[in-house]
C-alpha positions as CSV (number, residue, x, y, z in Angstrom):
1,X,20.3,-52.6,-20.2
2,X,16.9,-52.6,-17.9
3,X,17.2,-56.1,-16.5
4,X,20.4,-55.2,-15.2
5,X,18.6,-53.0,-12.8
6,X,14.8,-53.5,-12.7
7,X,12.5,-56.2,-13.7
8,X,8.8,-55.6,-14.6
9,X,7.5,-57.4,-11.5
10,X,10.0,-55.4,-9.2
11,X,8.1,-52.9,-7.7
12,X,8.6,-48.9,-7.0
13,X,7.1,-46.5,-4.9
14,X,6.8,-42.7,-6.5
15,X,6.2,-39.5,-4.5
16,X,6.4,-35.4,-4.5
17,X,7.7,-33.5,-1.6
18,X,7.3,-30.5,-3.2
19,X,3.9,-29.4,-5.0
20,X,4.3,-28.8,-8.8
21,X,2.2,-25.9,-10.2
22,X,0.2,-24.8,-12.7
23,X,2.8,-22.8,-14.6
24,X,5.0,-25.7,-13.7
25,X,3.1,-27.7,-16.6
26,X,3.9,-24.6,-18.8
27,X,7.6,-24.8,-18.3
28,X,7.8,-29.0,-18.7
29,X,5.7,-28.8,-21.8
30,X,7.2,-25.9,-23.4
31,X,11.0,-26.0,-22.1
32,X,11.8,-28.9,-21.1
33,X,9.9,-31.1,-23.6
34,X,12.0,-30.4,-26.6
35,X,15.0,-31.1,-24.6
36,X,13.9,-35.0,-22.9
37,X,11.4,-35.8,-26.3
38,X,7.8,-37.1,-25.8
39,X,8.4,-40.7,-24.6
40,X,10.3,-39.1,-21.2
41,X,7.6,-36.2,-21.2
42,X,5.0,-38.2,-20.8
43,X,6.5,-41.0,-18.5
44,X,6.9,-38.2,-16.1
45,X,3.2,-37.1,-16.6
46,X,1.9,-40.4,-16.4
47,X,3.8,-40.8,-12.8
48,X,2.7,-37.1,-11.6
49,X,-1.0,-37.9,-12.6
50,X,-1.4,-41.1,-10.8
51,X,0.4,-39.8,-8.0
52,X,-1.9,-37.0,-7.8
53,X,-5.3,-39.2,-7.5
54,X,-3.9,-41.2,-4.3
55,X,-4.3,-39.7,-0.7
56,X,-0.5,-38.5,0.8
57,X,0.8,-37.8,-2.9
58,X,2.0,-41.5,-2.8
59,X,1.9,-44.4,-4.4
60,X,3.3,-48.0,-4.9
61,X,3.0,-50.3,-7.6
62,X,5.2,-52.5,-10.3
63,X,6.8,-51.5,-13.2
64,X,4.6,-54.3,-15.3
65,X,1.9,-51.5,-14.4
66,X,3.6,-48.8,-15.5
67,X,4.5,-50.4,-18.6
68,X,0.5,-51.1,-19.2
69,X,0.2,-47.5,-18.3
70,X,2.5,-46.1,-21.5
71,X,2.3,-49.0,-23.1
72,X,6.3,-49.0,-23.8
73,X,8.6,-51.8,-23.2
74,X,10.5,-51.3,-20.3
75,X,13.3,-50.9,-21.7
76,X,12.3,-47.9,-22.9
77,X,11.2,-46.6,-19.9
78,X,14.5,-47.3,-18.1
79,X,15.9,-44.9,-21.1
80,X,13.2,-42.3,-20.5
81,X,14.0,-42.7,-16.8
82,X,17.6,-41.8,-17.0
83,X,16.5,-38.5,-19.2
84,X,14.4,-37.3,-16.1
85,X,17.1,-38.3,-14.0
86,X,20.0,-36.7,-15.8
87,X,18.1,-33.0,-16.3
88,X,16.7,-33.0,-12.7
89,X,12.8,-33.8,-12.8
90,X,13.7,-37.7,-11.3
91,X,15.9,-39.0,-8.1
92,X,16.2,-42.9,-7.9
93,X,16.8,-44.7,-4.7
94,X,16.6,-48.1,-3.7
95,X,16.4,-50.1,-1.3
96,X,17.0,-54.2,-0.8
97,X,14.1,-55.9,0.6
98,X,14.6,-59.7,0.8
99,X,15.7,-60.7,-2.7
100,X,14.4,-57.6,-4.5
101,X,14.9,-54.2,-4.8
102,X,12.1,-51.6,-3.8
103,X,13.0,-48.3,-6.6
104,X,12.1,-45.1,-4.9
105,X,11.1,-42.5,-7.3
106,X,10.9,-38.4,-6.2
107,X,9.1,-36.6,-8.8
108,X,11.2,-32.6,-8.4
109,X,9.6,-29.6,-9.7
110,X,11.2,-28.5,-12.8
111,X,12.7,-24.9,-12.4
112,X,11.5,-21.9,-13.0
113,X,11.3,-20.2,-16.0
114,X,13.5,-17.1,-15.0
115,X,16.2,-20.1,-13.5
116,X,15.7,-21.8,-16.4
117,X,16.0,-19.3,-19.3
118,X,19.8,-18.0,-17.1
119,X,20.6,-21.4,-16.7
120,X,24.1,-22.2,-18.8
121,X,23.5,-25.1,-20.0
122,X,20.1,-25.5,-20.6
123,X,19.0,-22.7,-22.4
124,X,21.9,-23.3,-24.6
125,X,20.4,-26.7,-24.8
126,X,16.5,-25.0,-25.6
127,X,18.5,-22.6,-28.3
128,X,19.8,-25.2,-30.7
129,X,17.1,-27.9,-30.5
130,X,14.4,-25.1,-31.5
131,X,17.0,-24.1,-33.9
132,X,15.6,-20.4,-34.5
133,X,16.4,-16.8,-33.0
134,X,13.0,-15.6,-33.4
135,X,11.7,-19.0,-32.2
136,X,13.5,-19.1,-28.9
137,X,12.8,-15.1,-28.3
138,X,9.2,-15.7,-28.9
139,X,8.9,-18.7,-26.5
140,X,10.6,-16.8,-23.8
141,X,7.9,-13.9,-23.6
142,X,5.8,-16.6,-23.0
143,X,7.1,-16.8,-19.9
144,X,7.7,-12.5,-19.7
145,X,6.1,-10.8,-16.6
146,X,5.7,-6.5,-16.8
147,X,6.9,-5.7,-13.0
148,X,5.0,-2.3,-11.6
149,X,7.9,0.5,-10.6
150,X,7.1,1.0,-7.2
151,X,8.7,4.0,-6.6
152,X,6.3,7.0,-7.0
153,X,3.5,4.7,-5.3
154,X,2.4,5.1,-2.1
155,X,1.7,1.7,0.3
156,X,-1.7,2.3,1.7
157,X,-1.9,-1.4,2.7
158,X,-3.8,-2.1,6.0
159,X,-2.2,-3.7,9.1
160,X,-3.8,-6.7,10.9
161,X,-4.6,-4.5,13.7
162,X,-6.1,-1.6,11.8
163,X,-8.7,-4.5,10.3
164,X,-9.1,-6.8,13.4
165,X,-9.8,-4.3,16.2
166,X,-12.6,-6.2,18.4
167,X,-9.8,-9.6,18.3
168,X,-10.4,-10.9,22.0
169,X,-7.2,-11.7,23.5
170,X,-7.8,-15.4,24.4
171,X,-7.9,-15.7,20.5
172,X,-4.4,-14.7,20.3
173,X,-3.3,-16.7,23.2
174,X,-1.1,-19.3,21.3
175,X,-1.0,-21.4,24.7
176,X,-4.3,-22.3,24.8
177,X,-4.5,-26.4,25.0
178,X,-6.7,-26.7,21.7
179,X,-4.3,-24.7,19.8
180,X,-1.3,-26.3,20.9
181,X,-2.7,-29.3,19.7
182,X,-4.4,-28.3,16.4
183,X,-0.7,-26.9,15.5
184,X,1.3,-29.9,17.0
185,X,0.9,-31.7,13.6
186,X,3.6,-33.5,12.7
187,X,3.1,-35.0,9.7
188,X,4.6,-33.9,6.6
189,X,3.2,-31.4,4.2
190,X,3.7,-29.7,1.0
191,X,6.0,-27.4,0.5
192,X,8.2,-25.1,-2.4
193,X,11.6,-23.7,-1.0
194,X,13.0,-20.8,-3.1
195,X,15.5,-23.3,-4.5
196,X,14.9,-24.5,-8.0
197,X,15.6,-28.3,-9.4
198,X,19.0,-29.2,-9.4
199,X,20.6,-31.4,-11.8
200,X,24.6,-32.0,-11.4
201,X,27.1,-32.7,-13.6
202,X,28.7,-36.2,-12.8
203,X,31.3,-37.7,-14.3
204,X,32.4,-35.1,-16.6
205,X,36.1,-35.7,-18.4
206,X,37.6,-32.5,-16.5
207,X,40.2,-32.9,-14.0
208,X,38.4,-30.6,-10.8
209,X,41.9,-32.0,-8.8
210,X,44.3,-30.7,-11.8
211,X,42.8,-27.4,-11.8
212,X,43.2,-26.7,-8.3
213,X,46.5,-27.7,-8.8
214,X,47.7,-25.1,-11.3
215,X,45.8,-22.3,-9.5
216,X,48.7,-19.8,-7.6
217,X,48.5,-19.4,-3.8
218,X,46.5,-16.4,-3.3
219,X,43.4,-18.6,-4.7
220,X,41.4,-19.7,-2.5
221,X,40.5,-23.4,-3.0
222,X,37.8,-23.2,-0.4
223,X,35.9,-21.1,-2.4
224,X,36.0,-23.2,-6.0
225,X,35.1,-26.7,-3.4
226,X,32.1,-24.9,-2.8
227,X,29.1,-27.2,-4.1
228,X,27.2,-24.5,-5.8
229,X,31.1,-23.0,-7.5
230,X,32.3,-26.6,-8.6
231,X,28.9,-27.3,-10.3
232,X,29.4,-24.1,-12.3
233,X,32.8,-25.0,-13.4
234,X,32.3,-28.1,-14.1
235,X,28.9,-27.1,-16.5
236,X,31.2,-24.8,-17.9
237,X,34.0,-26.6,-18.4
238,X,31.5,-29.5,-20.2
239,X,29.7,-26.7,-22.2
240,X,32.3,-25.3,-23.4
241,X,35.2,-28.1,-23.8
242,X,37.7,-26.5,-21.7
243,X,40.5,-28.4,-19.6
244,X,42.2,-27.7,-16.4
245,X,45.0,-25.3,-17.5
246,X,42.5,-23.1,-19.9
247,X,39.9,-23.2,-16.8
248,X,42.4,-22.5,-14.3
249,X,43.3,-19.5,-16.3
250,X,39.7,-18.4,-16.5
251,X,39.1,-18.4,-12.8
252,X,42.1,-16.6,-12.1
253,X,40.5,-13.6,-13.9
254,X,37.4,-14.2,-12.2
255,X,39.0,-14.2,-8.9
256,X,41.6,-11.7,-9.3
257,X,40.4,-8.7,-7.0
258,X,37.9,-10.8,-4.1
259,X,38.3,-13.8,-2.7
260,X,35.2,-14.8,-3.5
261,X,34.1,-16.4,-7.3
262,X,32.4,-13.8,-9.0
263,X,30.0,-16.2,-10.7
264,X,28.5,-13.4,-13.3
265,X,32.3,-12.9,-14.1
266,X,33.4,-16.5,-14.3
267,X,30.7,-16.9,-16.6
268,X,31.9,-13.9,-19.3
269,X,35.8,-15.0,-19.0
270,X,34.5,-18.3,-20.0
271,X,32.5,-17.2,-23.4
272,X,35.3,-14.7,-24.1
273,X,37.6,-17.4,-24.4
274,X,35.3,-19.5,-25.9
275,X,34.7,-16.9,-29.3
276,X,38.4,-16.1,-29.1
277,X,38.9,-19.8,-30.0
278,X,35.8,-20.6,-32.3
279,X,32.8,-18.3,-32.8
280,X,30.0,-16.0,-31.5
281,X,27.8,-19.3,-31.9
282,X,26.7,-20.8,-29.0
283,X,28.3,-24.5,-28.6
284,X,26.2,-27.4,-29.0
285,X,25.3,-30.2,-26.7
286,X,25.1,-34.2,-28.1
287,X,25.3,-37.1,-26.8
288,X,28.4,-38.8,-25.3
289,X,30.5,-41.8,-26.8
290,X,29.3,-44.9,-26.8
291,X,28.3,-46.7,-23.5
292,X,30.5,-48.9,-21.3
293,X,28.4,-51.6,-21.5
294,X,27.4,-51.9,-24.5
295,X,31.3,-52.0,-25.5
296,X,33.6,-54.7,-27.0
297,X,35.5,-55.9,-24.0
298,X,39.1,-54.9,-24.9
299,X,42.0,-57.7,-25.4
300,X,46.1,-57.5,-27.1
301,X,46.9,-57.6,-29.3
302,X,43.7,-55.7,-31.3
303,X,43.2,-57.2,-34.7
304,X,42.6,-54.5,-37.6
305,X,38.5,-54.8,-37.5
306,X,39.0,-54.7,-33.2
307,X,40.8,-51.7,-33.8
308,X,38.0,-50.0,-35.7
309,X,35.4,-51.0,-33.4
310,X,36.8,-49.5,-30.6
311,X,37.4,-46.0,-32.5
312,X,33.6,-45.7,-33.2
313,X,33.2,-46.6,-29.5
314,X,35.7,-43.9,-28.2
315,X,34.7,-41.5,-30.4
316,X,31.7,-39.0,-30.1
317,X,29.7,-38.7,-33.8
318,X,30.5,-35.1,-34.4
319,X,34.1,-35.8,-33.6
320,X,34.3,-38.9,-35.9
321,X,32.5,-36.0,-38.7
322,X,35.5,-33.6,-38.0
323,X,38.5,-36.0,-38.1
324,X,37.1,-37.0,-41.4
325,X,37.0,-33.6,-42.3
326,X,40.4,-33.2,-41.8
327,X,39.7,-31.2,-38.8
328,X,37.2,-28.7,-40.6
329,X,34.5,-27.4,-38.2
330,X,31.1,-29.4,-39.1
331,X,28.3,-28.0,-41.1
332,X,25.2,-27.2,-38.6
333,X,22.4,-28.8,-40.5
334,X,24.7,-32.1,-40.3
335,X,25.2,-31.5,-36.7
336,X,21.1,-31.5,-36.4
337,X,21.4,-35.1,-38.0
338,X,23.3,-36.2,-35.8
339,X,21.1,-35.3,-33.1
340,X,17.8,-36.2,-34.6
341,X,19.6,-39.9,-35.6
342,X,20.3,-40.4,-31.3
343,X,17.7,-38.4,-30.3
344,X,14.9,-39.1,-32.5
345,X,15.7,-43.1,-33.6
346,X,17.5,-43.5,-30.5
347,X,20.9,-44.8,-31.3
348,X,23.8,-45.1,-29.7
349,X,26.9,-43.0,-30.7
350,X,28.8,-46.2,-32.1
351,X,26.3,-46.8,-34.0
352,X,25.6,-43.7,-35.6
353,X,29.2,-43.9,-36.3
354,X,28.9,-46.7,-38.3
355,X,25.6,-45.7,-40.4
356,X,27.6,-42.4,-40.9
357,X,30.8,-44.5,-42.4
358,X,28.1,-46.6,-44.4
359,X,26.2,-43.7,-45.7
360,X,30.2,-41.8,-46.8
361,X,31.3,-44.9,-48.6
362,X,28.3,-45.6,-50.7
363,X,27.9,-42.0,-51.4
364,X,30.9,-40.3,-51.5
365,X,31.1,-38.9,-48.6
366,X,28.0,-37.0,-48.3
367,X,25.7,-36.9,-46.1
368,X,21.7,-37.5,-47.2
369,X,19.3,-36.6,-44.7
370,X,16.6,-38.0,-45.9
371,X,18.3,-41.5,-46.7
372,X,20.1,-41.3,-43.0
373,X,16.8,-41.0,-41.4
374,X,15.4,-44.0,-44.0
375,X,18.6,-46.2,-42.6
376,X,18.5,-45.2,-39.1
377,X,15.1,-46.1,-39.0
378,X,15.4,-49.4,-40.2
379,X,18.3,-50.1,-37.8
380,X,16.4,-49.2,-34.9
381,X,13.4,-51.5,-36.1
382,X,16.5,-54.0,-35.8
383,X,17.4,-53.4,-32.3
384,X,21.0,-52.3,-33.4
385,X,23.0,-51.6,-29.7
386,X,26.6,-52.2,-30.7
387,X,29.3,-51.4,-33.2
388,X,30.0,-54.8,-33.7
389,X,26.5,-55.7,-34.7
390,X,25.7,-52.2,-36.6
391,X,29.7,-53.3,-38.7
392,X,28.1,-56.7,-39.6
393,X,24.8,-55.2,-40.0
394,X,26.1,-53.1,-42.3
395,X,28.2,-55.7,-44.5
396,X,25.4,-57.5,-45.4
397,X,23.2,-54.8,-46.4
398,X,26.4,-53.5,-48.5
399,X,26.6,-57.6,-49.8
400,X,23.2,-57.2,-50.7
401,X,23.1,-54.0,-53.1
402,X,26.4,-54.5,-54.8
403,X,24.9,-58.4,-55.6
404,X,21.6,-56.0,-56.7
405,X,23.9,-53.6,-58.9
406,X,25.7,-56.3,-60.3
407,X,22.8,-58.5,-61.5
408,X,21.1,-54.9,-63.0
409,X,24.3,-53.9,-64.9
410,X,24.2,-57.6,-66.3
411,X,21.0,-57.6,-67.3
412,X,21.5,-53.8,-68.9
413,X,24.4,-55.9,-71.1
414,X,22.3,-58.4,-72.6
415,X,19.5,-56.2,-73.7
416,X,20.3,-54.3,-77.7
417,X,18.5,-52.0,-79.3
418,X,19.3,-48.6,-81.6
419,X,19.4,-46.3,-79.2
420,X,21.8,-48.6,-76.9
421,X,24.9,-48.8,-79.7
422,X,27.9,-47.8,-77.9
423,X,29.9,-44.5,-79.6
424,X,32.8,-46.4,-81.1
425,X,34.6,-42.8,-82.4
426,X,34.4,-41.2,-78.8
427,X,37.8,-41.1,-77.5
428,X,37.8,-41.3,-73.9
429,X,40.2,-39.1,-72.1
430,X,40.6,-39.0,-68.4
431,X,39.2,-36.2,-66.5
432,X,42.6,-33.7,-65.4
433,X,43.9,-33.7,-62.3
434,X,41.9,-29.9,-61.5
435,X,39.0,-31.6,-62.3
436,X,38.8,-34.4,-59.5
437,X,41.6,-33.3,-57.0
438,X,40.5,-30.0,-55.2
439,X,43.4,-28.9,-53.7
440,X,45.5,-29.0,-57.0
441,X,45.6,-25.5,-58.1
442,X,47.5,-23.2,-59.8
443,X,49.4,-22.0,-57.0
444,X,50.7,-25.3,-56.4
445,X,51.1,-26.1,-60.3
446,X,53.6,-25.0,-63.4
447,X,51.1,-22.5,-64.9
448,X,51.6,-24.1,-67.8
449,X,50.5,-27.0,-67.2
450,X,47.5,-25.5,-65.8
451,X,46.8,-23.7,-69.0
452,X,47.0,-27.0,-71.0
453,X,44.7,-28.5,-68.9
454,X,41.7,-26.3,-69.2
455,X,42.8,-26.4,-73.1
456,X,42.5,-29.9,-72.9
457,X,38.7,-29.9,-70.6
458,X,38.0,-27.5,-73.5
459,X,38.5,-29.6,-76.2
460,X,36.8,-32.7,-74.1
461,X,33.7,-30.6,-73.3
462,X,33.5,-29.9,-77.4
463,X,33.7,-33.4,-78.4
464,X,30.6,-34.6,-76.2
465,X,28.5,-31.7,-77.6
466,X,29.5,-32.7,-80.8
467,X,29.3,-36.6,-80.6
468,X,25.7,-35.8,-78.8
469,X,25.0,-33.5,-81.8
470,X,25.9,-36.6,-84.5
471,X,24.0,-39.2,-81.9
């Protein structure tokens, strides 16, 4: 929650170090866009412009003014923020001052397209949120450049000193007093290093320490501390859903003839393993579990309801959709649900948990986009944030349709007319067990029995035409 960390009259300071180009605008509106949504998008082109128009690519004002500036509460800018933090166009300091704290924000360049497009996780990211081969293909020409071969071409490219011939040599004389003091600036300037932005991967539930550990002697450990190695296996351990003994085998192969990670390697052991395991399809990125604090603080003995609460709490949405499948692998087009419901209406995991239980119960345990996005929509109009208030949410709008359904059936009873006289001859014969229990079949079942039962659906099926034929 924003007031835990900024108020609007606490104020900020926002800068660049390093200059971000014109194809720069390309890559955030094209790449990076789909992946941070609008609201963060244009947070960090609100802060970029403004910088821009102030002398030393610097400025300092309060967050009430940048909340006139979108015109967004701020706690949805403290949301947005964290995107731009988390995929490495934002870094956040602070510092006390008094009895306030002064935020420092460092706009970063975003990367570039050819860092981008080979990055693991975020053109994995790119792939499944424009959700098409052709799509993703076609946006990356975009960004295509046709490099000249070289090497039947011959460099006829002057030298300075076959242009400059009639150079005095007091212009060259770099101790000269006015030019030692012309170049004596000290000040700082702008500047692009060859190193793209970097965005790490904190907190990640993957043992580094219990890797190590199972890795034989003749691995270095050196090597895998590295900064720019323990990034990669961490990314890939996240991406991929791997722990320590199933990455520790993985860089073992990577590793086996040098000292030295072969990162290219590292990164085909790990998708070998991955589509032994599950598929050629690239795996998907969502959301975490629900926030620490926005949980139920934890007490024992857990009643029944406290027990459920903190399952939708510890549990990711598409996990919750494949223990309720029984384990079964979730159908893609429900996984983009998913995504667009904390994504696009912004909720939090436990609470798309719960719309998702509410959604299955009332209809049978399937899942409607259109009526997921109707629901979700009105629960973030309610400013839904927990499990507990989604759970009680929930109960009453449950309360108030089966009070709805109730009061229609009744009024169905008391109204009489021809066409409305019950069929007092139709006998009415429970469905069979095939009919309603899907993993009864014959294999399981006296085949007799199963004979008698599609005798029996048969002979139902014949007495509905026919009652519908007299009717």
């Amino acid at each position: 929650m924003h007031w835990k960390e900024i108020l609007p009259s606490d104020r900020f300071i926002a800068y660049v170090n390093t200059p971000i180009h014109e194809t720069d605008f390309d890559v955030l509106t094209l790449l990076y866009q789909p992946l941070i949504g609008a609201s963060a998008y244009s947070l960090y082109m609100t802060l970029k412009s403004d910088i821009s128009r102030n002398k030393g690519k610097y400025i300092e004002r309060t967050h009430k003014s940048l909340m006139i500036f979108t015109g967004k509460h701020l706690d949805e800018i403290f949301q947005e923020r964290k995107k731009l933090e988390a995929i490495g166009l934002l870094k956040v300091f602070r510092k006390k001052q008094e009895d306030e704290y002064i935020h420092y924000y460092e706009l970063l360049p975003p990367m570039s397209p050819e860092a981008f497009f080979t990055d693991d996780m975020l053109s994995v990211f790119l792939y499944n949120r424009i959700g098409s081969k052709e799509q993703y293909i076609q946006l990356r020409n975009t960004f295509r450049v046709y490099p000249v071969e070289k090497k039947d071409l011959e460099n006829i490219t002057r030298s300075f000193d076959q242009v400059f011939t009639s150079v005095h040599p007091s212009e060259m004389n770099r101790e000269h007093p006015d030019l030692l003091e012309a170049v004596a600036y000290e000040h700082s300037l702008e500047s692009r290093g060859d190193s793209s932005s970097i965005y790490e991967v904190e907190g990640v539930n993957f043992d580094f320490e219990e890797m190590l550990a199972l890795l034989p002697a003749f691995v270095s450990k050196e090597e895998l501390l590295k900064e720019d190695n323990k990034q990669l296996i961490l990314k890939m351990a996240f991406l991929y859903k791997m722990n320590p003994m199933e990455m520790s085998k993985v860089v073992q192969d990577s590793i086996l003839h040098t000292d030295e990670l072969e990162r290219e390697e590292f990164r085909k052991q790990v998708k070998r393993r991955y589509r032994m395991n599950e598929s050629d399809k690239p795996p998907r990125l969502g959301l975490r579990v629900q926030p620490e604090s926005l949980r139920t603080p934890k007490k024992a003995p857990l009643t029944e309801e406290e027990q459920q609460i903190h399952y939708f709490e510890t549990t990711s949405p598409i996990e919750y959709m494949e223990e309720l499948g029984n384990g079964a692998k979730v159908y893609p087009g429900d996984i983009d649900i998913v995504e667009q419901l904390m994504f696009d209406y912004k909720l939090e995991p436990g609470v798309v948990n719960v719309l998702l239980e509410y959604i299955f119960i009332m209809h049978d345990k399937k899942l409607n986009k259109n009526l997921a996005f109707k629901i979700a929509s009105h629960w973030s109009r309610a400013n839904l944030k927990t499990v507990k208030e989604a759970m009680e949410f929930a109960r009453k709008e449950y309360d108030k349709n089966d009070s709805y359904r109730k009061k229609q059936e009744l009024n169905k009873g008391t109204k009489s007319s021809s066409s409305n006289v019950p069929m007092k001859n139709v006998r009415q014969e429970p469905l069979p067990k095939w009919m309603t229990d899907e993993t009864w079949n014959e294999e399981k079942e006296n085949p007799d029995e199963w004979m008698e039962a599609k005798k029996k659906v048969a002979q139902y099926r014949e007495m509905l035409r026919k009652t519908k034929r007299e009717g």
